[in-house]
C-alpha positions in Angstrom: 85.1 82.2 171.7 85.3 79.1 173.7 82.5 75.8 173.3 80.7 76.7 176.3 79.9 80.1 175.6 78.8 79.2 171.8 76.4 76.7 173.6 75.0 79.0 176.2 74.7 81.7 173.5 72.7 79.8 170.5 72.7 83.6 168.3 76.2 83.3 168.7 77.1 79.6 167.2 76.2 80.5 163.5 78.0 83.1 162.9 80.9 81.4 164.7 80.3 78.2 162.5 80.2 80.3 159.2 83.7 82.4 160.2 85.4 78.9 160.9 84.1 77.7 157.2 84.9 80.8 155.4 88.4 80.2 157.2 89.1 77.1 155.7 88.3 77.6 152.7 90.4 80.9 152.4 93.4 78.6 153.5 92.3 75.8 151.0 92.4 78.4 148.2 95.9 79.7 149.3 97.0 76.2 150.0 96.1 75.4 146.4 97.6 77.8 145.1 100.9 77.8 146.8 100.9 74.2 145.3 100.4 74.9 142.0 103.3 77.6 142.5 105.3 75.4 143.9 104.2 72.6 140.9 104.8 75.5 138.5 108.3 75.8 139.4 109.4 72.3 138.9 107.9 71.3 135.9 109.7 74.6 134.3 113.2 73.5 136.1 112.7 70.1 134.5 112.0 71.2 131.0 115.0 73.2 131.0 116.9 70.4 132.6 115.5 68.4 129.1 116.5 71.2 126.6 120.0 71.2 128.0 120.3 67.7 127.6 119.6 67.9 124.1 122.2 70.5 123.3 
């Protein structure tokens, strides 16, 4: 939906507005966890990285 027609249409531009929020959020939360994945990862390469050192 383009910015003029959500203007000309006023029942139009909530719904619109809540679909863009709900949007972002749903990215946030897979963005967030992605990270943590990704965080996840790391932190379990490094603790093996430490064990081997010790042996």
């Amino acid at each position: 939906m383009s910015p003029p027609f959500l203007y000309e249409n006023t029942n139009t531009h909530r719904p619109a507005q809540t679909a863009v929020t709900d949007s972002k959020s749903r990215h946030g939360r897979v963005t967030q966890y992605e990270h943590e994945r990704i965080e996840a990862s790391w932190r379990e390469r490094a603790l093996n990285a430490e064990e081997q050192k010790r042996n």
